[in-house]
C-alpha positions, 0 to 999 in steps of 0.5 A, a space after each residue: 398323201 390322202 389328205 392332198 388328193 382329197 384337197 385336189 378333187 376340185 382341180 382334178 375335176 377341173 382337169 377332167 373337165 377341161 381335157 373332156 370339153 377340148 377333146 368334144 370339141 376339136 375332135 369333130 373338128 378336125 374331122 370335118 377338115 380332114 374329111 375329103 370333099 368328095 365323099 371318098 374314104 378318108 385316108 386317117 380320120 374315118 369318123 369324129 370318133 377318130 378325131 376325138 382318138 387323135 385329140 387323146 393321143 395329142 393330149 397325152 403327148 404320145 403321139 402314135 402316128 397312126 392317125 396324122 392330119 394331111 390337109 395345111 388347116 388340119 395341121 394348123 389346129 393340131 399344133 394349136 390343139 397342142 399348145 392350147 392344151 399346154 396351157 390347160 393342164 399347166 393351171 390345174 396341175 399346178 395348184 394341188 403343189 400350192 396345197 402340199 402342206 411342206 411343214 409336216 
């Protein structure tokens, strides 16, 4: 078990680095969508840090609910958020399974 986490370090660093790079990203992003234009409180997302929750929710597939886009173009990015970060982990993930030594 020890020797497939040490072979794996570099793609779970990669995993790492990919989930940070998308939640950086898209976190700000979807704030300044859903930010509303007249300067009044927003309704879900407060602050970019709020989107960058919103991103980690989305990443983990769990999905709270208590924060949700509202505007076409919020929930356009969210669902290519999701599908964009499917796509992430399927690639790293799947190489340390390459690495199990199944002679042993």
């Amino acid at each position: 078990m020890i020797h497939f986490l040490i072979n794996s370090i570099p793609e779970i660093i990669l995993l790492l680095l990919m989930w940070s790079l998308g939640v950086l990203m898209f976190g700000p992003i979807i704030y300044f969508v859903e930010k509303p234009a007249d300067d009044s409180v927003a309704k879900n997302f407060t602050s970019a840090f709020s989107g960058m929750w919103f991103c980690v929710v989305t990443i983990g597939t769990v999905g709270y609910g208590d924060i949700v886009p509202s505007t076409d173009l919020g929930k356009f990015l969210a669902a290519v958020y999701a599908i964009l970060n499917l796509t992430i982990m399927t690639i790293p993930i799947s190489i340390p399974v390459l690495c199990v030594d199944t002679t042993a």
